[in-house]
C-alpha angles and dihedrals in degrees: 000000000000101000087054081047093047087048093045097053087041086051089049094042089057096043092050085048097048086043091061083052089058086248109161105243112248136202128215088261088072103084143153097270087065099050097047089056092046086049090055098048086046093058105029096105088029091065127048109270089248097053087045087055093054085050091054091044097054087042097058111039099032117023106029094050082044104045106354094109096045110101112248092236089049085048107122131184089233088062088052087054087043086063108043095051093053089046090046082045115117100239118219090271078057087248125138142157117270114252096239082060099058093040085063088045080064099037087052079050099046095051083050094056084034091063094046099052085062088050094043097243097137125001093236143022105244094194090062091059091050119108104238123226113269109253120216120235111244122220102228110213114203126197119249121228087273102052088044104053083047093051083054098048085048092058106039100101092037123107099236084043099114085041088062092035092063105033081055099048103042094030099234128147129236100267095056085049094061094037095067136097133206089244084064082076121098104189085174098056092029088237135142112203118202099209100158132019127198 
């Protein structure tokens, strides 16, 4: 009736606008979940193959259950929000997803929007418009000289022993562990350089 009248002229409104924009037209095939998937086949040799795989990760498991079926042009950034509260959400096993993650849930969202602002997909990146999750400051407690000579002597004999000796001694994180070589070594200076991180 005259609701599906009103929708259709403010559908046709916003398409004659973004065409004066020179904004492709889109259907409402032409969903998230396709653009997700077309982001990630853009970038793919662009990213190390690691960071790629954390894309499609979050992609998959997260953004494209939650938004993939919604239209790109039908995208808002209160459906965004909507989806990073339920996903922030403590779940009945009390369980939720930190706050930092879904924050990267939104950020992955955002380049992808991002992407298809350039290519005149959509006129505006709803996730940037999105109100991130509050994240909670979190109180860093760092070993004294004590606890840290006796977390050394606990994991002497361990097989990932030389892997805490060093992320303790020289403060890195894990990332930057795995990331080094042996040729990142320098016997002669005595030095330890930190030139990738995973």
């Amino acid at each position: 009736g005259l609701e599906q009248i009103r929708e259709n002229l403010l559908d046709l409104k916003e398409a004659t606008g973004e065409a004066e924009q020179g904004i492709r037209p889109t259907t409402d095939r032409d969903t998230v979940a396709t653009l997700l998937t077309t982001w990630l086949e853009s970038i793919r040799l662009n990213v190390r193959p690691s960071t790629w795989a954390q894309y499609e990760s979050y992609t998959r498991v997260h953004l494209i259950p939650s938004l993939g079926a919604i239209p790109i042009r039908k995208l808002s950034p209160e459906a965004v929000e909507e989806m990073m509260n339920k996903k922030a959400a403590p779940k009945p096993d009390g369980a939720g997803l930190s706050p930092r993650t879904v924050s990267h849930m939104r950020a992955i969202l955002r380049d992808a929007l991002n992407h298809a602002v350039k290519r005149s997909v959509v006129s505006r990146n709803v996730a940037a418009l999105a109100k991130p999750p509050r994240t909670a400051r979190v109180e860093v407690r760092v070993l004294d000289g004590k606890a840290a000579k006796a977390f050394l002597a606990a994991v002497a004999d361990h097989p990932m022993g030389p892997l805490y000796t060093v992320a303790l001694v020289y403060g890195l994180r894990l990332g930057e562990c795995l990331g080094l070589r042996w040729s990142d070594i320098d016997e002669q200076a005595r030095t330890l350089s930190v030139r990738q991180a995973y």
